[in-house]
C-alpha positions in Angstrom: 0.0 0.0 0.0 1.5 3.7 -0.9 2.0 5.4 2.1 0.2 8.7 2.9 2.1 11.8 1.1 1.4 13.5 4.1 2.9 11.9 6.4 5.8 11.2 3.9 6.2 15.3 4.1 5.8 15.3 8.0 8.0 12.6 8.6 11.0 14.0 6.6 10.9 17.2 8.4 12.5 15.4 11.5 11.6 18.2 13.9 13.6 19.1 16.9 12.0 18.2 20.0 11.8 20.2 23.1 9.9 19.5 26.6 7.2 21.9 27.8 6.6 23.0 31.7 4.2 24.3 33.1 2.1 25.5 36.3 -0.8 26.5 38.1 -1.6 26.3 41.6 -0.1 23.4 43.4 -0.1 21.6 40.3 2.9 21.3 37.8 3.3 19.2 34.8 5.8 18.5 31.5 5.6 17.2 28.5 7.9 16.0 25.0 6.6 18.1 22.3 7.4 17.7 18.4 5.1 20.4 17.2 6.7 23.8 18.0 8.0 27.1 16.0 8.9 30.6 16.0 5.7 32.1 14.9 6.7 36.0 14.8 10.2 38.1 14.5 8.5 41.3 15.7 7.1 41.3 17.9 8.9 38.0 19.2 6.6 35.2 19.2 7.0 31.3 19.7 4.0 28.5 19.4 3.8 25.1 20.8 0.8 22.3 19.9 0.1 20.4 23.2 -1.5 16.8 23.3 -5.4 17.2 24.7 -4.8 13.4 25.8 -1.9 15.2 28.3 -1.9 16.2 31.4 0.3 19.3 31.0 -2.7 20.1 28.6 -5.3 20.0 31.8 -2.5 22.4 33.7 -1.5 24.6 30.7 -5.2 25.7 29.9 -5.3 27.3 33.2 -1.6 28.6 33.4 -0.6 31.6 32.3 3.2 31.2 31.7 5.1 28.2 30.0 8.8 27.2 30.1 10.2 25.7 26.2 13.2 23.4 26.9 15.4 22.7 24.0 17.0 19.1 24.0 20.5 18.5 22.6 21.2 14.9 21.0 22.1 14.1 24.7 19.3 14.6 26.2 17.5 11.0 25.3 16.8 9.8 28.7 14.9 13.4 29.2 13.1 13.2 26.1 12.0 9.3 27.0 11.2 11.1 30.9 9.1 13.4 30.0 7.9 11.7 27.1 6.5 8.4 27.8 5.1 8.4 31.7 2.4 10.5 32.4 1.5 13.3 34.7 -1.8 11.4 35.7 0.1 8.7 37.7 3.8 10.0 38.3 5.6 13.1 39.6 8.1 13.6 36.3 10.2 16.3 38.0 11.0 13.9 41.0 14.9 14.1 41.7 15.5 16.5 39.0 17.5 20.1 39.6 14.4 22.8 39.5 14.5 26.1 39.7 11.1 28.3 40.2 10.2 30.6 37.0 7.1 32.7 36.9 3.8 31.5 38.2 5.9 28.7 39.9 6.9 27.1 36.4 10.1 24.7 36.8 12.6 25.1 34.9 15.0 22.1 34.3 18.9 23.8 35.1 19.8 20.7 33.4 18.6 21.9 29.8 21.0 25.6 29.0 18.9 25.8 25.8 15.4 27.6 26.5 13.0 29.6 26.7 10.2 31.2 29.0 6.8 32.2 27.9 3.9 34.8 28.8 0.8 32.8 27.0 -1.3 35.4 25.3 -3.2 33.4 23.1 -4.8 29.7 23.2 -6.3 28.4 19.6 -8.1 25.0 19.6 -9.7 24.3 16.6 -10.8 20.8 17.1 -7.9 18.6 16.4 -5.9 16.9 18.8 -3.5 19.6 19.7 -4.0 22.6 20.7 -2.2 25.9 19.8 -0.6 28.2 22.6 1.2 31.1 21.7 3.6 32.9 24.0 5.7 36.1 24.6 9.1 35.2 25.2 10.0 36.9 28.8 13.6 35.4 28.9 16.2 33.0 26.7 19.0 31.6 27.6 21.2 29.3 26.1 25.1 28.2 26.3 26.0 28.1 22.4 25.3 26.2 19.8 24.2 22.8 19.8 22.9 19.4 18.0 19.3 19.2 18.4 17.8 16.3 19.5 14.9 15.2 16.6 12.0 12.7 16.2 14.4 10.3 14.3 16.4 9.6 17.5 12.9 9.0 19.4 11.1 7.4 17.6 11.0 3.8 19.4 9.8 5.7 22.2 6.2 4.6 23.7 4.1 7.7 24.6 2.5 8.0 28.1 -0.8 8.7 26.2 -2.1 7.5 22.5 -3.3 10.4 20.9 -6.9 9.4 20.9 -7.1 9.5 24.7 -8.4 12.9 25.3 -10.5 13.4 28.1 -13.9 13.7 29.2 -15.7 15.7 28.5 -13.9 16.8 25.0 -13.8 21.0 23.7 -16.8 22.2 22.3 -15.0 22.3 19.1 -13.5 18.5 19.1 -17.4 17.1 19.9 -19.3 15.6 17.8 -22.7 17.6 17.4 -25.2 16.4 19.5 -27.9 14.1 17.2 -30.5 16.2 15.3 -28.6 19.6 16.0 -27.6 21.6 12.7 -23.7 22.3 12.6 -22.4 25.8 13.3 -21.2 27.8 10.5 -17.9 28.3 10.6 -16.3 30.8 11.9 -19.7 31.5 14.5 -18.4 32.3 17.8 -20.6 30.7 20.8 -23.1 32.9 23.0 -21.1 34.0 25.7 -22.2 32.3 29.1 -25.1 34.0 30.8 -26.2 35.9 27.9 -30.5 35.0 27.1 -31.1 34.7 23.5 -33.3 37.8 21.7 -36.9 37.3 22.4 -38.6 35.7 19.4 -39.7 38.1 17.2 -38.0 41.4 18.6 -35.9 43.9 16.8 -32.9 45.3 18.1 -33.1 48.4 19.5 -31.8 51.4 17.8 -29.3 54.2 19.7 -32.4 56.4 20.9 -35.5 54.5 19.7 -38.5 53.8 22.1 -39.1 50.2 23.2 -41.0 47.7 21.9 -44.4 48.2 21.8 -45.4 47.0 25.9 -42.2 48.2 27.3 -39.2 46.9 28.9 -39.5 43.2 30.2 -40.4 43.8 33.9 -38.3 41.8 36.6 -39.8 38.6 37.6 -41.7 37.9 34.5 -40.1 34.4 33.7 -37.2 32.9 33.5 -34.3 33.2 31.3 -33.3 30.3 29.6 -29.7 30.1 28.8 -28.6 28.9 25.4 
């Protein structure tokens, strides 16, 4: 059988691969990420896709910084670290040399090569990564080096299959619920808390009167959220 040309493109790229921290609360988490780029010159900007079947997925939606570790061709027994156990059931930062960054992010002294982020923006549009963009606060690094890349990785088992994402899924990712029509793309949601237009009503102009019967009076029936 001829093998996708997709993944025939993908797989030739051989991308670097970097681990992600992250923090928020008393929680902390890490991650092996393939999928990652500078996504601006000027302003500076870098992006990183993270796993939704991850744990530092569930941490990073709520953080609001990120630390973008940059592995060198030694850095194998990190990569298979971070990359194949799992947040879920094991402390990955356990008898490692931390130091705090912001929000309480670690940051792993052993890797020279990084980077730390201000997330501004979160993008999930219903695949099984989603996009986080950040301001880079701070980079260091020690010199050049040989990145460490998917070839050399490869055999490794992740702590997660891709399709494990979990419950319940982004509004985006879930399948419409039977019967409903699809929402046209590019249709934001209601916000929460906002009650639909009353059937039938026009919107009201800067300075026109009300409706004919006046402003809805308090306590005349309840609201029902979309």
């Amino acid at each position: 059988m001829a093998r996708d040309p997709f993944i025939t493109l993908m797989s030739s790229l051989d991308n670097p691969l970097i681990v992600v921290t992250t923090a928020e609360g008393h929680e902390r988490a890490g991650c092996l990420v393939g999928f990652h780029t500078q996504s601006s010159i000027d302003p500076g900007r870098y992006t990183v896709w993270l796993s939704k079947a991850n744990y530092t997925y569930r941490v990073g939606l709520r953080a609001t910084h990120l630390a973008i570790h940059f592995l060198t061709s030694a850095d194998l027994p990190l990569a298979e670290r971070f990359g194949t156990l799992t947040g879920d059931e094991t402390d990955k930062f356990a008898g490692l040399r931390l130091s705090p960054g912001p929000s309480g992010v670690p940051v792993l002294e052993d890797c020279p090569h990084r980077l730390i982020l201000r997330r501004i923006v979160l993008l999930d549009e219903g695949g099984d990564h989603v996009c986080v963009t950040g301001q880079p606060l701070a980079a260091q690094s020690s010199g050049p080096f040989e990145p460490l890349r998917l070839s050399r990785a490869q055999h490794l088992e992740p702590g997660h299959g891709p399709r494990e994402r979990p419950d319940p899924p982004t509004e985006r990712a879930a399948p419409p619920a039977e019967g409903a029509a699809p929402r046209a793309e590019g249709v934001a949601p209601r916000a929460e808390g906002v009650a639909p237009r009353a059937e039938g009503a026009a919107p009201a102009a800067g300075g026109s009167r009300p409706p004919p019967g006046g402003p809805a009076k308090p306590g005349a029936g309840p609201v029902r959220r979309r």
